[in-house]
DODREN-779548 format. One record per residue (C-alpha): residue number from 0; x, y, z. Coordinates in nm, 2 decimals. Example, Ala and Ser with C-alpha at 12.3 -4.5 7.8 and 13.67 -1.06 7.14 Angstrom:
! DODREN-779548
@nr: 0 east: 1.23 north: -0.45 up: 0.78
@nr: 1 east: 1.37 north: -0.11 up: 0.71
! end
This chain:
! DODREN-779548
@nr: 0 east: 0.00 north: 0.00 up: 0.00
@nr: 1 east: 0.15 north: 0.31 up: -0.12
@nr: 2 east: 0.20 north: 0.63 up: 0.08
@nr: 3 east: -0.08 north: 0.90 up: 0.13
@nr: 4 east: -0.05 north: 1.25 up: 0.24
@nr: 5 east: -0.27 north: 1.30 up: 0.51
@nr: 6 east: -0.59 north: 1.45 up: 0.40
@nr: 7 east: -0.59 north: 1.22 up: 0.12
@nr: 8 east: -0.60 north: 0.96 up: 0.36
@nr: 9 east: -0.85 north: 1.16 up: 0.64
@nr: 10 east: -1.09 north: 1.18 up: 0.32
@nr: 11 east: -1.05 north: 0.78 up: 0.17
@nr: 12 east: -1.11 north: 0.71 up: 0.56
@nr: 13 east: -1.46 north: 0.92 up: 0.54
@nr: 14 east: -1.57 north: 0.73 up: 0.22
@nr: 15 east: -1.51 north: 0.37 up: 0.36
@nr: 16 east: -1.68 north: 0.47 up: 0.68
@nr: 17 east: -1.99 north: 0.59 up: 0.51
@nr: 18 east: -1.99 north: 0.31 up: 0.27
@nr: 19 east: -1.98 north: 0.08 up: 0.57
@nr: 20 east: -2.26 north: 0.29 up: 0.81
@nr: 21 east: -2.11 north: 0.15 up: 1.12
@nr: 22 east: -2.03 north: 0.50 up: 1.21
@nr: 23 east: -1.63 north: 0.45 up: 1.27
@nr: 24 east: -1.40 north: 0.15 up: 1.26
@nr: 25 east: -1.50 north: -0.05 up: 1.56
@nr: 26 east: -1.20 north: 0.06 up: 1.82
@nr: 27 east: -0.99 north: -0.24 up: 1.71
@nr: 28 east: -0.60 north: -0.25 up: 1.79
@nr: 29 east: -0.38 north: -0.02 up: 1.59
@nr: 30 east: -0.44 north: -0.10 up: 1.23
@nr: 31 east: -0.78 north: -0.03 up: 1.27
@nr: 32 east: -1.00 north: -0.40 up: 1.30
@nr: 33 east: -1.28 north: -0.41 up: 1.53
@nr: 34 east: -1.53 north: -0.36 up: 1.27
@nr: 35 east: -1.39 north: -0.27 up: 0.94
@nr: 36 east: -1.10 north: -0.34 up: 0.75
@nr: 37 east: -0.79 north: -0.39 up: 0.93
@nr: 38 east: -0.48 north: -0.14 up: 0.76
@nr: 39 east: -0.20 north: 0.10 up: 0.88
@nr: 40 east: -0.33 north: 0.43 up: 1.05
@nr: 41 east: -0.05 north: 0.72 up: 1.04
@nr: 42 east: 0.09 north: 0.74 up: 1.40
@nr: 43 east: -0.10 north: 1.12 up: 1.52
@nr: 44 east: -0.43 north: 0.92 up: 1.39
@nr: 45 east: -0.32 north: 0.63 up: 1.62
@nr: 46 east: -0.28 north: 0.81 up: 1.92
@nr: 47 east: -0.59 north: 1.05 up: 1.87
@nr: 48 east: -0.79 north: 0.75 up: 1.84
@nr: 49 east: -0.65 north: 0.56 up: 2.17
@nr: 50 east: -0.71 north: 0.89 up: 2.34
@nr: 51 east: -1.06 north: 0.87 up: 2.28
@nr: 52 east: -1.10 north: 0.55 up: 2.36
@nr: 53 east: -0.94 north: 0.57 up: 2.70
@nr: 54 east: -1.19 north: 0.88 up: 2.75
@nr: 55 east: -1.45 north: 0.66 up: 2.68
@nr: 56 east: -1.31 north: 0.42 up: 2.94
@nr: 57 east: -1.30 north: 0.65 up: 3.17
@nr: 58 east: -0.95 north: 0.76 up: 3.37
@nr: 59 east: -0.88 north: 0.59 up: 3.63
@nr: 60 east: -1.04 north: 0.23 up: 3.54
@nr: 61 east: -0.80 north: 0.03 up: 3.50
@nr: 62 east: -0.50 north: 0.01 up: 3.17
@nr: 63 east: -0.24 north: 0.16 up: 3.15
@nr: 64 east: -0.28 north: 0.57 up: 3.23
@nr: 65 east: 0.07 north: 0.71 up: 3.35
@nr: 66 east: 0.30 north: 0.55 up: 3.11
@nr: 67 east: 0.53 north: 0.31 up: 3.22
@nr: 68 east: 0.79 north: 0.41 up: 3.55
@nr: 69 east: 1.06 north: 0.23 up: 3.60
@nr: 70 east: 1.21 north: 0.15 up: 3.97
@nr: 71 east: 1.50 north: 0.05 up: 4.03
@nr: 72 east: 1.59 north: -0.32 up: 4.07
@nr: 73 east: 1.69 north: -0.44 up: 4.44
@nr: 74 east: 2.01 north: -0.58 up: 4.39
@nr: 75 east: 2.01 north: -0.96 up: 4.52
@nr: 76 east: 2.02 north: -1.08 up: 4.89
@nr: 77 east: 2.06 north: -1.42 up: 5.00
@nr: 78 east: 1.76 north: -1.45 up: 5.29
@nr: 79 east: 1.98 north: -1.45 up: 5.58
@nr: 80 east: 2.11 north: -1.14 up: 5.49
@nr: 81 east: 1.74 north: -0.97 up: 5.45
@nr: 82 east: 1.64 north: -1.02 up: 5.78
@nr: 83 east: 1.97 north: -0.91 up: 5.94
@nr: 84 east: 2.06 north: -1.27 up: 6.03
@nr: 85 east: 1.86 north: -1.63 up: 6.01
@nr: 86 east: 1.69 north: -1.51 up: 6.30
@nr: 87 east: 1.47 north: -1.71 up: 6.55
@nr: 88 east: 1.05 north: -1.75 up: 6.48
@nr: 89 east: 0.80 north: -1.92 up: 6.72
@nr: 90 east: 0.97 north: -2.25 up: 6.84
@nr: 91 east: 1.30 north: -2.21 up: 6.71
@nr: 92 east: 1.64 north: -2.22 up: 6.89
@nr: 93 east: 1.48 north: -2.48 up: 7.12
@nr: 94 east: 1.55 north: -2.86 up: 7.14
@nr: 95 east: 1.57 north: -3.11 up: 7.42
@nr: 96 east: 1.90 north: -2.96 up: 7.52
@nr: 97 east: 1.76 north: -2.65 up: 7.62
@nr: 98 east: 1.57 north: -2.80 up: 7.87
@nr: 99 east: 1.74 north: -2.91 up: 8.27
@nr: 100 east: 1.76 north: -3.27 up: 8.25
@nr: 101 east: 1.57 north: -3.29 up: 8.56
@nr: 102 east: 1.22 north: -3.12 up: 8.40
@nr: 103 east: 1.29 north: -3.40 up: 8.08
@nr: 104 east: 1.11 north: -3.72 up: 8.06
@nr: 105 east: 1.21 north: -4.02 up: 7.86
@nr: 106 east: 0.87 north: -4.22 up: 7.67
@nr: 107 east: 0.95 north: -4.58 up: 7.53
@nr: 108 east: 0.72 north: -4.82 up: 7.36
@nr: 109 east: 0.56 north: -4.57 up: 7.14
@nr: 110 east: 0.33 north: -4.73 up: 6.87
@nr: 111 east: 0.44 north: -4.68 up: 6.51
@nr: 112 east: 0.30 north: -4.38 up: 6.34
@nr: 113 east: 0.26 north: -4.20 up: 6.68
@nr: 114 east: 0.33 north: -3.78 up: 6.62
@nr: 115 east: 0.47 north: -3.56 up: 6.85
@nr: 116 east: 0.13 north: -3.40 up: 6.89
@nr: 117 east: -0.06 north: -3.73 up: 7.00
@nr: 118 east: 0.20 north: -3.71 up: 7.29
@nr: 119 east: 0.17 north: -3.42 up: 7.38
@nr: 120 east: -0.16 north: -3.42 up: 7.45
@nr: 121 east: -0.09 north: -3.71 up: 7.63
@nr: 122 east: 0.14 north: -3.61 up: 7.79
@nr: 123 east: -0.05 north: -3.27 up: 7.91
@nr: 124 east: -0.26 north: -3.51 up: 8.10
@nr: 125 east: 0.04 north: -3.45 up: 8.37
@nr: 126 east: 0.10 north: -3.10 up: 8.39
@nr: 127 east: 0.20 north: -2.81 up: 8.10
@nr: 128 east: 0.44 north: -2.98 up: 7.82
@nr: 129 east: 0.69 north: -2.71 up: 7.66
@nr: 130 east: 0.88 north: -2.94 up: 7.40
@nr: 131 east: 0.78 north: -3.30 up: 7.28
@nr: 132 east: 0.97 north: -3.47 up: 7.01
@nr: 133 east: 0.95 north: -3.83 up: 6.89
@nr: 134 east: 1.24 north: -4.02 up: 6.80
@nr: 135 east: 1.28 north: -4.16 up: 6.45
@nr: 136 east: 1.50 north: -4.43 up: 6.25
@nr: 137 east: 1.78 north: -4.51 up: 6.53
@nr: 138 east: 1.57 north: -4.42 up: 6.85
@nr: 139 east: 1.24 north: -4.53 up: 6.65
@nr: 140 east: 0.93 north: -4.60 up: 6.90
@nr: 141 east: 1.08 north: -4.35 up: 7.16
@nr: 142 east: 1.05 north: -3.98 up: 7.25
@nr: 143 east: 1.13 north: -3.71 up: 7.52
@nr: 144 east: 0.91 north: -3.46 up: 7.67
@nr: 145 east: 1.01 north: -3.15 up: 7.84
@nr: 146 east: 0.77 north: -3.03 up: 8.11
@nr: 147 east: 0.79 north: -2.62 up: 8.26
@nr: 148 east: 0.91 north: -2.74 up: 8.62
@nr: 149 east: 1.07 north: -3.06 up: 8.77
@nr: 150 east: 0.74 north: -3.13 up: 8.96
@nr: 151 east: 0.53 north: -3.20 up: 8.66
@nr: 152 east: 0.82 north: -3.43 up: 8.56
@nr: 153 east: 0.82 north: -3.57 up: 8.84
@nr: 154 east: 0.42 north: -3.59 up: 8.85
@nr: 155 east: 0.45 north: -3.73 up: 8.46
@nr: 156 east: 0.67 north: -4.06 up: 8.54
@nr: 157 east: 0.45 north: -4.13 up: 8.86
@nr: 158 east: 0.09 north: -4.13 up: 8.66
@nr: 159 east: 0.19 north: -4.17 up: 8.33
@nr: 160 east: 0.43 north: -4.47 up: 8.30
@nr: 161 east: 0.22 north: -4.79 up: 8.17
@nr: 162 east: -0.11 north: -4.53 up: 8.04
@nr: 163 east: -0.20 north: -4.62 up: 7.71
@nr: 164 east: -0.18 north: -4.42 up: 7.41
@nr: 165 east: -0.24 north: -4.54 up: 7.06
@nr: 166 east: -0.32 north: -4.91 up: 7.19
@nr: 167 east: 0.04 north: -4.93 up: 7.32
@nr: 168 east: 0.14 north: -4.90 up: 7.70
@nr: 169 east: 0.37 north: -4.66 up: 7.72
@nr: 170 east: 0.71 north: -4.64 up: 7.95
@nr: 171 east: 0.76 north: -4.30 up: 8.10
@nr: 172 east: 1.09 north: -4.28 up: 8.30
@nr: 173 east: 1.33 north: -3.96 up: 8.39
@nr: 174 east: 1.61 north: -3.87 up: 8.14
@nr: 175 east: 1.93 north: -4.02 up: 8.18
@nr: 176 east: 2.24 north: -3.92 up: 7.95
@nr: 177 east: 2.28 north: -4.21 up: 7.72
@nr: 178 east: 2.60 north: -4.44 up: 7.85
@nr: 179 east: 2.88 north: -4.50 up: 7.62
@nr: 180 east: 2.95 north: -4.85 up: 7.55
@nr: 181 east: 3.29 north: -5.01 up: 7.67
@nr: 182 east: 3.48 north: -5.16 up: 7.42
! end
């Protein structure tokens, strides 16, 4: 399609838009589509046209009003370093270990599939519980509970030991450091 100045074009426009009746050319994308022929507009055309269009819209309804801004890119952080440190959540930094052995209890015969969760509630039967863990692959069917003062403990091994939790009687004793083995 060759070039046309202008009002050439402005006028060629008219004709096909009156020889269509649909009163304009249906808002399509840039080349015109919607409802007539689809073909090149001149650039000013172009942009007059999306103006009315976003007019029509209404500002402020979504698309794209400002123009695009860029911001500048943050540059990368592992996630240690975002927090200033790996930092401690809910629960974390405790274990066994940060517990007196004298407020830990030791819980043997646990049935298979038992959670830490099961025994704790279990094991709340006896007084507040602040850490429960159940022991997996070498220490499988075993797990410790730490209770918030040595009398619970205390109060744990004396009710607790032969209860029954999961169809299995359970053996609650104090916590003793495991012995090495002489060779």
């Amino acid at each position: 399609m060759p070039w046309l100045p202008d009002d050439v074009w402005e006028a060629q426009k008219a004709e096909r838009v009156a020889a269509q009746g649909n009163g304009g050319d249906g808002g399509g994308g840039k080349g015109g589509g919607g409802g007539g022929k689809a073909g090149w507009l001149p650039d000013h055309i172009w942009e007059a046209q999306k103006a009315e269009r976003a007019a029509a819209k209404g500002a402020g309804k979504g698309g794209w009003q400002g123009g695009w801004q860029p911001r500048a890119q943050p540059v990368w952080q592992p996630m240690f370093a975002m927090g200033g440190g790996w930092g401690k959540g809910k629960g974390k930094g405790k274990s066994m270990k940060s517990f007196p052995p004298s407020q830990r209890v030791w819980v043997g015969s646990l049935a298979g599939g038992t959670t830490w969760k099961e025994l704790q509630e279990h094991m709340d039967g006896a007084g507040k519980t602040k850490w429960c863990e159940v022991f997996e692959n070498k220490g499988k069917g075993t797990g410790a509970v730490a209770f918030e003062t040595d009398a619970e403990a205390a109060n744990a091994i004396a009710t607790l030991n032969g209860s029954v939790l999961k169809g299995s009687a359970i053996e609650v004793d104090g916590w003793t450091k495991k012995e090495e083995e002489a060779s």
